[in-house]
Every structure is written in C-alpha cells, then in structure tokens.
ROSE-93168 format. One line per field, with one value per residue (C-alpha): residue in three letters; x, y, z. Coordinates in steps of 0.02 Angstrom, whole numbers, m for minus. Each point is the difference from the previous one (the first is absolute). Layout:
! ROSE-93168
type = [ala,...]
px = [X,...]
py = [Y,...]
pz = [Z,...]
! end
This chain:
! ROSE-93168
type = [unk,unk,unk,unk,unk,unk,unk,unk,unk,unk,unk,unk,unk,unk,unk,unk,unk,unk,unk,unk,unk,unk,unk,unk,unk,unk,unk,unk,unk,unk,unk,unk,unk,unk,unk,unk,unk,unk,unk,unk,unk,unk,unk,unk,unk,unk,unk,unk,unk,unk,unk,unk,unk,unk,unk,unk,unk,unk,unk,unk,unk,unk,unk,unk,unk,unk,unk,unk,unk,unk,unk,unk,unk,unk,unk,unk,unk,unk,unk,unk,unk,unk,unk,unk,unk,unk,unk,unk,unk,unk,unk,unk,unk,unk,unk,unk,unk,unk,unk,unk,unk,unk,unk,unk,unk,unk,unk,unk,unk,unk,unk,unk,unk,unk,unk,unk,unk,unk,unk,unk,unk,unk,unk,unk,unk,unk,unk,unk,unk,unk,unk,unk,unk,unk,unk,unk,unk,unk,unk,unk,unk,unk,unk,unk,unk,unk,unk,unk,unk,unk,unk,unk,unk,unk,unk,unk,unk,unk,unk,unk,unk,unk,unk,unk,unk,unk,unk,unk,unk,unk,unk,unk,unk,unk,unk,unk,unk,unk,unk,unk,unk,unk,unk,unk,unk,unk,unk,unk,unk,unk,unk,unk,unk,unk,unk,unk,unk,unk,unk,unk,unk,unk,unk,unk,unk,unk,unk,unk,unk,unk,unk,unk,unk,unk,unk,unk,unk,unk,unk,unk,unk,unk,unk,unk,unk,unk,unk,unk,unk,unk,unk,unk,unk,unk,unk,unk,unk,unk,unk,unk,unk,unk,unk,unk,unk,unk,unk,unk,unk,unk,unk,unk,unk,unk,unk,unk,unk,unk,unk,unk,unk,unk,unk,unk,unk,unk,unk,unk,unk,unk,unk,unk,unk,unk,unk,unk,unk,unk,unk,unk,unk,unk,unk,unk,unk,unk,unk,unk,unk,unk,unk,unk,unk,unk,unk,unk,unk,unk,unk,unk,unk,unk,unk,unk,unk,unk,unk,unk,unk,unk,unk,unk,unk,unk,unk,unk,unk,unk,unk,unk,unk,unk,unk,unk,unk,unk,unk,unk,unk,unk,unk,unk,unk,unk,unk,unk,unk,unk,unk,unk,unk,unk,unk,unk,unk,unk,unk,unk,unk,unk,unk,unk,unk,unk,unk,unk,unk,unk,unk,unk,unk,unk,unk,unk,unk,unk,unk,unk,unk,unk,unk,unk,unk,unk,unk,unk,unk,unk,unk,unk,unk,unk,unk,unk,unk,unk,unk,unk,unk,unk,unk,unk,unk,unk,unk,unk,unk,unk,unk,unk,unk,unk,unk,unk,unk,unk,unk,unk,unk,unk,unk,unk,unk,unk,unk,unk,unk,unk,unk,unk,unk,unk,unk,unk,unk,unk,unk,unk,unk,unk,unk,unk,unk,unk,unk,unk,unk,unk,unk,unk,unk,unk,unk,unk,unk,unk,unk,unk,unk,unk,unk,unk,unk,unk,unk,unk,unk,unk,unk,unk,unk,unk,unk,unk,unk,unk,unk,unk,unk,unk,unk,unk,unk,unk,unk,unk,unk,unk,unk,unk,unk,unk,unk,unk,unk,unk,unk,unk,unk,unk,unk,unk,unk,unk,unk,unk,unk,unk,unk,unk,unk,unk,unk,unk,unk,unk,unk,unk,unk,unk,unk,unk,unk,unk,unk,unk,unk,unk,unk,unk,unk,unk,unk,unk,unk,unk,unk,unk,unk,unk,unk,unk,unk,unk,unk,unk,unk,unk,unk,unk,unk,unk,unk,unk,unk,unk,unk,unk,unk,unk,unk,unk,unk,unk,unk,unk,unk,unk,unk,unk,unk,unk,unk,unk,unk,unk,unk,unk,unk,unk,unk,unk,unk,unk,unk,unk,unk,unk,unk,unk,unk,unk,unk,unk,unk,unk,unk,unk,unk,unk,unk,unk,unk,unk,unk,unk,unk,unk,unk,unk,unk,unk,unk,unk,unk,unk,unk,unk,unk,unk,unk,unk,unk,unk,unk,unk,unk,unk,unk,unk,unk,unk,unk,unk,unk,unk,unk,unk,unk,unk,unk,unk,unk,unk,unk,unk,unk,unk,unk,unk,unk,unk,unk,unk,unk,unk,unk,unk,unk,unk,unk,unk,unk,unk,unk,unk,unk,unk,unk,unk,unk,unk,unk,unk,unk,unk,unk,unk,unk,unk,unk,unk,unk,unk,unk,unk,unk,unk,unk,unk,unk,unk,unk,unk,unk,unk,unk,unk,unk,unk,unk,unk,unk,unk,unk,unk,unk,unk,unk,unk,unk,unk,unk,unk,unk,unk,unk,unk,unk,unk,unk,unk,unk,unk,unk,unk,unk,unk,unk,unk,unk,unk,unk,unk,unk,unk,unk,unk,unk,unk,unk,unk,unk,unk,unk,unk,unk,unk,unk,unk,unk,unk,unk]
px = [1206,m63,6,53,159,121,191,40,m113,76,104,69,83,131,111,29,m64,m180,35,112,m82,m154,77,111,m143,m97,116,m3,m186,14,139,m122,m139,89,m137,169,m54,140,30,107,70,15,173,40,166,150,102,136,128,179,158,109,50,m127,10,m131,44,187,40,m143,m114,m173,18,50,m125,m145,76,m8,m188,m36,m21,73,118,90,123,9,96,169,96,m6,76,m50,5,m122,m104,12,m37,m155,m66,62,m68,m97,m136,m133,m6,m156,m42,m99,95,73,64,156,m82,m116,135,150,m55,177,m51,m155,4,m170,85,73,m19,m68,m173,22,m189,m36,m175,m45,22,137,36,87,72,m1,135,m46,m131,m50,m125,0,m178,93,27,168,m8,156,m36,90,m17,60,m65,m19,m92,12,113,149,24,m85,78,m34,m93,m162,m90,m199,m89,m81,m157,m99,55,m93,m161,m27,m196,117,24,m141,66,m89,173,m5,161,44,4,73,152,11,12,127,104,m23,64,147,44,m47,136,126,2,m110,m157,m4,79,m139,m129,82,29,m198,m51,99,m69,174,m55,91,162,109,104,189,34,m20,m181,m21,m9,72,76,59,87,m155,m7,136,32,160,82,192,158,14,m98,39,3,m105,m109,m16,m174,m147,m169,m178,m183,m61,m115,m109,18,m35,m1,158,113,164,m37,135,167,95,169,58,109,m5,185,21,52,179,55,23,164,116,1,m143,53,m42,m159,31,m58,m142,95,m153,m56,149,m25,m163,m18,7,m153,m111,91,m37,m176,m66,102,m75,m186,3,m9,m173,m95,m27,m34,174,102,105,m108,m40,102,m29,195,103,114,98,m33,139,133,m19,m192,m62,m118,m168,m155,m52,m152,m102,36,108,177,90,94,m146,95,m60,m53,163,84,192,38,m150,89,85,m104,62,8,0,158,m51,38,m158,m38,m195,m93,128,15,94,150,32,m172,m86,m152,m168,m31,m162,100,88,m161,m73,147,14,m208,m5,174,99,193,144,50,m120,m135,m163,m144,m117,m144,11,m165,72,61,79,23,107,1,m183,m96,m200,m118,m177,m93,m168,m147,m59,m185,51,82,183,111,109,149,83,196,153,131,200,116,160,118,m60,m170,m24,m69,m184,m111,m197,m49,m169,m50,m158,m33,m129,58,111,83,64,157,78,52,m110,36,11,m179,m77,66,m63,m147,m40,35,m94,m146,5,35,m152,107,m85,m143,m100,170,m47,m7,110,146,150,m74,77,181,119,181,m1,81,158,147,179,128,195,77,183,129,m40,99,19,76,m168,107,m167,93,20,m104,m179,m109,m108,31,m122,m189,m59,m222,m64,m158,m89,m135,154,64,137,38,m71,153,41,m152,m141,67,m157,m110,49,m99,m5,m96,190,84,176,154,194,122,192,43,183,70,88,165,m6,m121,94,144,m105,m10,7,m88,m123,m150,18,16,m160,m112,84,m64,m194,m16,87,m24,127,56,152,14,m4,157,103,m53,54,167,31,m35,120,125,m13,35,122,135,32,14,120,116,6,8,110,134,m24,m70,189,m5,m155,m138,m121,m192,m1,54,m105,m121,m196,m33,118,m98,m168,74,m91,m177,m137,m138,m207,m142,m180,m170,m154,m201,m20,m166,m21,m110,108,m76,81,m60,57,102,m21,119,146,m34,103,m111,m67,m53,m40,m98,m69,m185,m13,198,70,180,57,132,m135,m85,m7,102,153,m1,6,150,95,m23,76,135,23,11,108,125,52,21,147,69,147,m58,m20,m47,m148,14,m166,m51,m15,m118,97,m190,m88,142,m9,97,m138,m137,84,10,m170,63,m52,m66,m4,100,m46,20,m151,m145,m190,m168,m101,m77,m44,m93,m181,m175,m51,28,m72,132,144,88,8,m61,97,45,53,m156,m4,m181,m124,m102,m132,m35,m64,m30,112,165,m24,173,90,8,188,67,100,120,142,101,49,m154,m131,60,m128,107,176,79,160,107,97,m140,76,m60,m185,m15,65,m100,m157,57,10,m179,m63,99,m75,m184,33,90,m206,m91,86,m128,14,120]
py = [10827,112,178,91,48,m108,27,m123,m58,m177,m93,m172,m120,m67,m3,m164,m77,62,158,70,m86,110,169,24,m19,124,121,12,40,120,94,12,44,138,26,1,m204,m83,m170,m23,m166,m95,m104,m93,m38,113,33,m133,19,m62,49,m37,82,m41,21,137,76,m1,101,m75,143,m88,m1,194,56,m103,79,167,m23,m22,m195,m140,m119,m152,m107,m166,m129,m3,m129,m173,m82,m68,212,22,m142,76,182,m94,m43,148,152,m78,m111,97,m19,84,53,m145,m120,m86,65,58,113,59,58,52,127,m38,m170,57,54,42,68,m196,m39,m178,m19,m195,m37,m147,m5,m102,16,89,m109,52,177,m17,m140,m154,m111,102,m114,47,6,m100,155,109,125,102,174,165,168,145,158,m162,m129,m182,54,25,m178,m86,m122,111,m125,34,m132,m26,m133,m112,46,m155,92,201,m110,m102,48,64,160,128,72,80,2,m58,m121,153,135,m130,m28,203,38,m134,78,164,m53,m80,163,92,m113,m36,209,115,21,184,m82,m153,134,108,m146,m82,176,m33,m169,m79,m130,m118,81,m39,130,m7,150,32,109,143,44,m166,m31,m188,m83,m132,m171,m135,m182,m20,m171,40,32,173,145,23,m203,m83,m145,m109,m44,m70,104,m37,59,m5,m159,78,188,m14,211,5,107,m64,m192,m124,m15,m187,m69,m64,m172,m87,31,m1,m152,m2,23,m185,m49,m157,m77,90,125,m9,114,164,85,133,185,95,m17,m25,187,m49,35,m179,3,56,m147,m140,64,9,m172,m85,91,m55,m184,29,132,78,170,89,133,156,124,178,101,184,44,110,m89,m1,m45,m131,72,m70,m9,153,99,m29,m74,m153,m37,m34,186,m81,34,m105,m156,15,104,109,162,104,125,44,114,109,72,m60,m149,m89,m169,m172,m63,m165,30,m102,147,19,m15,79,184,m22,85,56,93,m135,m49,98,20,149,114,53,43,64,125,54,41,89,82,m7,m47,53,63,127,m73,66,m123,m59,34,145,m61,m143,m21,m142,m37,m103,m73,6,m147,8,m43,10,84,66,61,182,32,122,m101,m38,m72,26,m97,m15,m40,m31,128,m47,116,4,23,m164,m95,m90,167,60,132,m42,92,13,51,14,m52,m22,m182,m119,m139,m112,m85,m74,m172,m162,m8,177,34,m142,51,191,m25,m152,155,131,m113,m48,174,66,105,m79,m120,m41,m117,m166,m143,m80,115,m128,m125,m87,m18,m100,m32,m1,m171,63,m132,34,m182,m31,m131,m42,m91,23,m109,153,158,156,133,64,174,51,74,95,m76,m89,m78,m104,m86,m170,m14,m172,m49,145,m40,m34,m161,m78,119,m130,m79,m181,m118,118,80,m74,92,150,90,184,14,m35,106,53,84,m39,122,13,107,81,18,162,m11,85,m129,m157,49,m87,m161,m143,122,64,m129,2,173,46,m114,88,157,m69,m74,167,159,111,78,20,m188,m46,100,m64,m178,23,63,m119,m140,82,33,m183,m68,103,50,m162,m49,175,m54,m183,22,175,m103,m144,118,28,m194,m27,114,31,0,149,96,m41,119,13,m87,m123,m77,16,m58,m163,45,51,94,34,94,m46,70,m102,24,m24,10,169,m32,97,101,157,70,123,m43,11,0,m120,7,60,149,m116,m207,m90,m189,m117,m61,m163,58,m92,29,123,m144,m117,78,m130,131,m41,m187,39,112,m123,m130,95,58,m204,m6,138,m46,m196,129,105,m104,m142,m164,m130,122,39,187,95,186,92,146,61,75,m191,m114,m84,117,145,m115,m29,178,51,84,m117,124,53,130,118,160,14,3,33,31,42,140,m66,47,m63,54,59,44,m190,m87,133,162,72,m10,m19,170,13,105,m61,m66,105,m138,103,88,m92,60,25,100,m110,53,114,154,26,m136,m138,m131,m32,m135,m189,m16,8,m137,m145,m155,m70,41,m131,114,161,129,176,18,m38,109,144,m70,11,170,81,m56,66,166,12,m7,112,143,m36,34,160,157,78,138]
pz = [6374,137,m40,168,35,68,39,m154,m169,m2,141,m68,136,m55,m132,m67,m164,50,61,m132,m145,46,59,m154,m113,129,2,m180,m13,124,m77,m171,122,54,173,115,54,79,57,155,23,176,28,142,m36,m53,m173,m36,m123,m42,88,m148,m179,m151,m175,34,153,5,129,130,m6,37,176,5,m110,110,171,m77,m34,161,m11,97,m72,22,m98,m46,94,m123,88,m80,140,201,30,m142,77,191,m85,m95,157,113,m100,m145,105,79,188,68,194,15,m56,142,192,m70,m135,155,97,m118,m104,m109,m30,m104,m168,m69,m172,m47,m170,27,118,34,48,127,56,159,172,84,135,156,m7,m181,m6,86,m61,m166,m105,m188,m81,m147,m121,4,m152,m40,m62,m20,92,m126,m114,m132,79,m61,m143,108,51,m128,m113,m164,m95,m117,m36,m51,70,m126,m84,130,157,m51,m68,161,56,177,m124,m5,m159,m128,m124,m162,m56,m118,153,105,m115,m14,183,25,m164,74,157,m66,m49,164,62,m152,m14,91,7,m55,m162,13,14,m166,m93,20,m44,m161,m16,13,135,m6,m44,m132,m50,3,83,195,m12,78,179,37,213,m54,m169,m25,68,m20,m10,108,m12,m62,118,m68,m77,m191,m32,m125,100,m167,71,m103,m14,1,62,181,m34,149,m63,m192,m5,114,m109,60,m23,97,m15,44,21,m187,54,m170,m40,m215,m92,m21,m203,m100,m4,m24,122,97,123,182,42,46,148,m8,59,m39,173,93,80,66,213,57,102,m154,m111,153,30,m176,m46,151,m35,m179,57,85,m77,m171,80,58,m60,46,106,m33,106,47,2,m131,m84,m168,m169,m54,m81,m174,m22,m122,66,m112,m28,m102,m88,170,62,131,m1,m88,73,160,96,138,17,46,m84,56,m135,5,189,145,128,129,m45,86,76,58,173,68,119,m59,158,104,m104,m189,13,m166,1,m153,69,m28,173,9,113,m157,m93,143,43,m166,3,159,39,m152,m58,68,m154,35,m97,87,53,m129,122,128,41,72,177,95,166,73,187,10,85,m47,161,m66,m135,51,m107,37,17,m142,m119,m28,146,153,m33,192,m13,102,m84,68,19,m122,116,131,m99,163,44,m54,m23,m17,m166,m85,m173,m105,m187,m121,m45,59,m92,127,m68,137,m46,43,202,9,m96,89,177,m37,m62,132,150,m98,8,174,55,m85,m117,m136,84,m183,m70,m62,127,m133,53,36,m80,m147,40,m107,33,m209,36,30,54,49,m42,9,m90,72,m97,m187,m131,m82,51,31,45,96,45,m156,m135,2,178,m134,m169,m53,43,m33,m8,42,1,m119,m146,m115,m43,46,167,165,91,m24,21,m70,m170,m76,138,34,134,m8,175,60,m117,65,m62,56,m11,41,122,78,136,47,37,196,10,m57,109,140,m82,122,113,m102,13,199,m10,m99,104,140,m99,m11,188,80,m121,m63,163,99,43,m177,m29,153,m65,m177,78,89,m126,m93,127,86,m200,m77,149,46,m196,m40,139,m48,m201,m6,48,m149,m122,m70,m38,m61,m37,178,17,82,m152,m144,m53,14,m179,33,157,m73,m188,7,93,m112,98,m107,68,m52,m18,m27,m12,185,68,45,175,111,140,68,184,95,150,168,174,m37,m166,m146,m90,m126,32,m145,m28,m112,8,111,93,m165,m30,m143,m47,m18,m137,m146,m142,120,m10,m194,47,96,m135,m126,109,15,m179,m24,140,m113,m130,84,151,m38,m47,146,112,90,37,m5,14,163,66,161,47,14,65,155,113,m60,73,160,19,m62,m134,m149,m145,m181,m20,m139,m89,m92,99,m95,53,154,m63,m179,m137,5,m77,159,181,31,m99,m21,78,m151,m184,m152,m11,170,84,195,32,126,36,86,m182,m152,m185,m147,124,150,61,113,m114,m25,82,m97,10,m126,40,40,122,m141,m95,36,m29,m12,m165,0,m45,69,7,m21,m209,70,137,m137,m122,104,89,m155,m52,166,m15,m198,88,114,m109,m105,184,37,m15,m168,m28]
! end
C-alpha cells in the first residue's frame, strides 16, 4: 500500500456483499492498529428503510435517526395494491438523464436515487424509444447503501463441491478452507460479521450454540415454509448430499400420514394434520420436485424468524439443536420476525430480512438508541456515482466521482479523492463498466485485455405456470421457499429421460418464487406489461401504459359488476392472492457458459453492450435446453390432467421477438473481470489483486488495487450467488488485513 498521504487509507465502492464483507473486517484491524486508518465507503444509491412500526423500532425511528446523520433516505413502497405497483414504478425504478427524450428534458421524470437499476444493454433506437434492440441480457439490480442485499431473495445456498473444483477456478483452497469460508460466511450473513469475526476467533465456526452470540445485527438463518411464525413445520431432516460439511443439512415436506390404530372393523385412514399449516406454494413445489429429483429441500433463508412455540431450546448429540431447527432465538431479545407478506424484493415491511444496510448502519453511524458506531473509522457515502479510478505516478489512486445532491440527486457535483487502496465493489455491470472506462481513459492503461471477458448470465430463467390443479397462493409467504438441483454428480437428481446419466456440465437448480402482492394486482396485464417494461425502459411511458391497462380493464368491469356484486360475488373485488391462487411462478440458475463479452458503448448505445462469441444467443446456450426440459417435466407434475399448459418466460415469447426485446432476464450476473493466474487469462487472481500486465514477478499487480465481488467469479455456479461472493470476499479481505505494513 503506497505510503504518501492521501485524503483516505482505503476507499471501497460499493456496499453490497463485496463491499461490506471486506470493510467490516477492515475496519476492525484498523481500530486494533490504532494509526488513525480509515476506510471511506463509495454508495451510489441512498438509505432505504421501512415506513411502518417493527417489533424493533416501534415508533419508526430509522428514518429520523438516518436524516439526522446527514444521510439520504427513502422508504419502501408499503402499498400492496395497483398504488403500491404505480409507486414501485414511480419512485422505486431508477430513471436516469439518459434514459429516453422524456428523462432528457423533464428533469421530474428522472430519478437517479430508484431502488431498482433495470439494465437493458443494446441500442437506443430513435430518441431513446423507437426501435431499441436489446443485446439479449436485462439484469435487475439494486441501487442502495446495501447493494444486492436489498432486493435479493435472501437465500444461502453453496454450490456443489463439482462447481468450486472446475479447472475455470484458479484456486489454491483446500476442501477444508473452502468449507470454513463458506461456514464463516453463513454467519457473516445469518448474524454479523463482527460476530462471524468474534466467534472464528473463538473457534466456534460453524456455530452451534443456543443462544444469539454476541454482537449479533440478525437472529440466524431460517427455513420458512409454514403460514405463520411460531408453527412447527413437521418436516423430515437430512444432509446436503452435495455439502457433506453443511451444518444445517435439508429439511423436506413429511406427507406419509401415520397408520390409523387396528380396530374392528378397520377405520378409515386418517388424514396427516402435521403439515396442514404448510404455505401452499412450498407444499406444491416440493410435492411436485420430489417426483423428479432426489435433490430438493427447504432453502436457507437470511430472514429472522421464530422458533416454534413448543420446540425446547437445546442441543442433541450432533451439537445441532435439537429437532433441526434453525438458528433463531426469540427469547434471548426482541427481532422482527417474518410475516409472510411476500414483499422480499420489494423492501420487507416488518424489517426481517438481513438486508447489509442494517449492519452497515450500525458499523458506521450507530443505533438510534444511541448506540455509537462500531467503527468511527468508517464512513459511508451515499449518492455517489464512481467515473474512473486512476493510478498516481506516486502510488495509491484518484478515485473521480459524481456526488448528488440530497435535496435534488439529479443534480451533481464532480468530486475527487485520493487513497492508498481501493477495493472496487461495485456489483458485476457496475465493476465491469468502471473498470472497462478506466482502461480506455488511461486511468489505469496496464488492466488485463481479459477485462469484460467471461460473462455468465449464471443461467438464470424467469417461468409462469397459469392454472395449477392446486391452489400456490404465490403472494404469500417468504419470496423463496424451496430449490430443486437436477443434473449434479448425485444420483437420482437428472429430469425424466436421463436419471441414469446425469450430467453435471448442465447442472441447474429450480426454485419457487412469489409474487408481491402490488405486483399481482396487475394480473391479466402483467405479462404485456413487463415486455412493455423490456422493449421501452422504465420511463414515463411505461407508467401511462400500466395506467391505462389498468384503467381500460377495471372501470369498465367496477361499473358493470358493482351493480351484481350484491347478487353474486364480482371479479372486481377479490383480492391479490385470490387471482394469482392457482399460478405457480420458479426462477432458475444453471452452469451457463460463462463467454459473455462486455464493451463499452458508444453513440446510440446504452453505456454497456454485451455479446456472445460467434453473435450466438444467450438463450441458446445448451444449460437452458436442460432448463426448459425440466420445466416440461415439472409443469405434468402441477397443471390438471388432460391439459397441455406449459411454463412461460414473458422475456422470450413471441411478442418480445417482434419487438426486439427477446432476452434473459437475470439478477445474478458473474464474471468479466474474473479471477485468473495472470493478466493473460484473468483480471484478477484468486485473492483478488488486479493484474498490471506490463509488470511480471511474484506482485505482478496494481499495488492496492482489488476487486471483491460478483465479477471475479470465473464460471456459473447454478445457484443464487450471494454466500460465494461473501465467501470469497472475506478470503480476499483476510489477505489483505496479512499485506498491510506492520504496525
């Protein structure tokens, strides 16, 4: 690290998994240190937080304790209705100046603070709104002090051993350290990782104890598949066949109801009740899984939630606590807990889910209970949009930003600072697309020729399934439930046709997924509307067309059905879950290729483009004819019998096509500046060093510089990524806390 003075020691961009999985540890070496090193963090979104009472913050105080720091904030959309949906898309979606003519020219039509940054990369087309071609890749991601972690779907899962031993990897790991940093970051996530930190100090990695430990944000992980917090799920338990030192094995639905008692004559069989409070959607999905895979089960889920109500709080012989329950621990204080609202990607109400910003306020400003911040040495600031990061002839770097204003972010102020190192954080587009500019602009000319190489879409796959035989009840419950793996090194898990030959080159992983409620209000509207959403952006005449879908629909049916509805029961008034009861919607990841190419773009052109070798089509990649198939299999499994009803992506239907808007739509983009063993092959190496390929030796890198996030990882995984990139974040921030200059 570069030994002149600079205005900071450390500036990390972003604050996502990456970013805060490496400052928090930082910040605690610096505070033993004592050398007055601090570590200011680079946000380019705002704080969000929730408008409404918690179990924890009863009298709303979040909000008023963030303004009176100084810090922007916004709430989550709390309507879960058509408004919520129109305030979704209104305030929520970011709308930059660029975006289309009306952005350009209405100033109150952008909003560069939005929570959700829906990324199409292609051409613009005419003024931004005629003729737009999509690249084939639309990627979802957030834009808040958080990152990822604020939209994300809470689930932490490990990808089987096969996928981290693939010769792709350039890791030097050992299966022991492997399992460690995974267990470690289970707990970065499950609890904090100050307490992850603490508790591998005390060599109680993995954790086992019954009590919450200390310096715990979050009540541990969860498996979430009854109507109601405090219910026993009656579930049956086993090991992760693909994760033998996972210390939370699997939990399944139990459906083998028990024999009825002999009598004279016999009694008619009784109906199993020890599952009957299980969220329909979990029951369909694992039911329907169980028929075509070995591999399934209830996921991990980073969301507080309670311990049922007449489980004893212990452990058994195993150190696990008894009856496999999950970490959580209501009577050791007060958590907010999971309601089942199905609100996960659009901002959890009742404050559950371990979203970063919580750990992250907590590190750097404190409670608003007038607990002080963990880390003085810690800064973070919000509204800050990084340009280019360029090497001084002196060592360390200018880091060039866009700071918004508070008070009207479409407003900006060019801003500079200097640091000895940079940890660049800032999501897979936004790492890609920084560091892509920062070597064309000569900021830092030496990067890899491999930067933007090595894209993967981590086979992600978006499918509705209308008319169910039985009722889903997609609105309600935790986003996520429960996973399916096909097509792993186990046996027993390929779809129907190839259980005998299962191919783990086409590995893939089906999970349930909700719908929010604001969301399902525009059912019958909502697959138009969304490809709507892909061909046009998020801009103004997204909203007036979502309107007046609505509008065109429901006036004419309120004035026609008010009038019958004393008679018989109208359309128009059934609820949300009622008119997406029978529709069952999945996500999937799979080992896609990973031979994506990022480039910059040019006039016309969104900010980033994005291809395949040979102009082949990101759909076309071979893990998604694997996908389909299963979804074929999975679809006889749930639909009626005698008909032919398959599942749908609204992103690759015929109508997207016609408009050139056919794509995958994703959420977890990988790669483009992956790890490697050197500047020829890779960005960066294992432990996250960015290549200087004009030096060579044992530290060819750019002293100081490293990357910590999604971008590194060098192939699909097939599953959702966030334990990974904390996993291999906190391995990169461990190497660096051993390269600092001695005390």
């Amino acid at each position: 690290m570069s030994q002149t003075k600079h205005d900071h020691t450390v500036v990390i961009i972003g604050t996502g998994f990456g970013g805060t999985m490496t400052a928090i540890p930082l910040a605690t070496e610096f505070t033993k240190r004592q050398k007055g090193e601090d570590i200011l963090m680079l946000e380019r979104g705002t704080w969000w937080t929730t408008p409404v009472s918690t179990v924890q913050d009863k009298e709303i105080k979040t909000a008023e304790f963030l303004a009176n720091k100084k810090q922007p904030v916004q709430y989550w959309s709390s309507q879960n209705h058509f408004r919520g949906f129109l305030d979704i898309f209104s305030r929520c979606y970011r709308r930059t100046k660029d975006e289309n003519v009306f952005t350009k020219l209405f100033r109150s039509l952008r909003n560069e603070d939005g929570l959700y940054d829906f990324t199409i990369m292609g051409t613009r087309g005419f003024l931004g709104l005629f003729g737009r071609k999509s690249d084939g890749v639309t990627v979802i991601r957030a834009n808040g002090v958080g990152g990822g972690s604020l939209i994300y779907s809470n689930i932490t899962i490990q990808p089987p051993d096969f996928v981290l031993t693939d010769d792709r990897w350039p890791m030097s790991w050992t299966k022991q350290e492997r399992e460690d940093y995974y267990n470690l970051a289970r707990h970065a996530i499950s609890f904090s990782v100050i307490s992850a930190l603490k508790a591998r100090d005390a060599h109680q990695i993995p954790f086992t104890g019954v009590k919450m430990p200390g310096d715990a944000i979050n009540a541990g992980l969860s498996n979430i598949v009854v109507r109601s917090a405090h219910l026993k799920p009656h579930w049956d338990v086993g090991s992760d066949p693909n994760n033998s030192s996972n210390p939370r094995g699997i939990k399944r639905y139990h459906e083998n109801p028990p024999p009825p008692p002999p009598s004279d004559p016999p009694a008619p069989p009784v109906p199993d009740r020890s599952n009957a409070l299980w969220i329909d959607r979990a029951r369909v999905f694992q039911l329907a899984s169980k028929q075509l895979t070995s591999d399934y089960g209830t996921v991990d889920l980073a969301i507080n939630d309670l311990t049922p109500e007449d489980s004893m709080l212990g452990v058994d012989s195993t150190g696990m606590p008894n009856d496999n329950l999950p970490h959580n621990y209501p009577l050791e204080k007060s958590v907010n807990y999971c309601e089942r609202q199905g609100r996960c990607n659009v901002g959890c109400l009742p404050g559950a889910r371990h979203t970063l910003n919580k750990q992250l306020m907590a590190a750097a400003l404190g409670k608003f209970d007038g607990t002080p911040p963990a880390f003085p040495n810690l800064k973070i600031e919000p509204l800050c949009e990084v340009d280019v990061i360029r090497a001084l002839p002196g060592g360390g770097y200018e880091i060039h930003y866009l700071k918004r204003r508070h008070d009207d972010p479409s407003s900006v102020d060019k801003t500079v600072v200097t640091a000895g190192m940079v940890i660049v954080s800032a999501g897979c587009l936004g790492t890609n697309e920084l560091m892509l500019r920062s070597k064309q602009k000569g900021a830092l000319p030496n990067l890899s020729d491999k930067v933007g190489v090595g894209f993967s879409t981590n086979g992600d796959y978006l499918a509705f399934l209308e008319r169910t035989k039985e009722r889903a009840s997609i609105v309600r419950g935790p986003v996520t439930t429960s996973f399916a793996h096909f097509n792993t090194d186990q046996k027993g898990t390929g779809p129907e046709g190839s259980r005998d030959n299962p191919n783990p080159a086409l590995f893939h992983t089906i999970e349930d997924q909700g719908i929010p409620p604001a969301l399902a209000s525009v059912v019958g509207e909502g697959l138009p509307l969304i490809q709507r959403l892909v061909e046009k952006g998020s801009g103004g005449g997204f909203l007036f067309l979502a309107i007046l879908r609505y509008l065109k629909k429901r006036i004419p049916q309120l004035i026609r059905e008010i009038w019958r509805n004393s008679s018989e029961r109208a359309e128009f008034f059934k609820s949300e879950e009622e008119r997406v009861s029978n529709m069952m919607c999945v996500v999937a990841m799979g080992r896609e290729s990973s031979q994506g190419v990022f480039r910059l773009g040019g006039i016309g052109e969104t900010p980033l483009r994005i291809s395949k070798p040979g102009n082949v089509k990101f759909w076309e990649d071979p893990v998604y004819d694997s996908i389909r198939e299963t979804l074929k299999q999975l679809a006889t499994k749930l639909r009626p019998e005698g008909t032919a009803i398959e599942f749908i992506n609204p992103f690759l239907t015929p109508t997207a096509e016609a408009a050139g808007a056919e794509s995958i739509a994703l959420s977890h983009p990988l790669g483009g500046c992956r790890m490697g063993h050197s500047a020829a092959d890779g960005v960066v190496d294992e432990f996250g060093h960015v290549f200087d390929k004009a030096k060579t030796g044992a530290a060819p890198f750019y002293e100081g510089l490293y990357i910590a996030d999604a971008s590194i990882i060098p192939t699909a995984l097939g599953v959702n990524p966030s334990l990974t990139i904390s996993a291999l974040s906190l391995r990169i921030v461990d190497q660096i806390i051993k390269e600092l200059p001695k005390v």
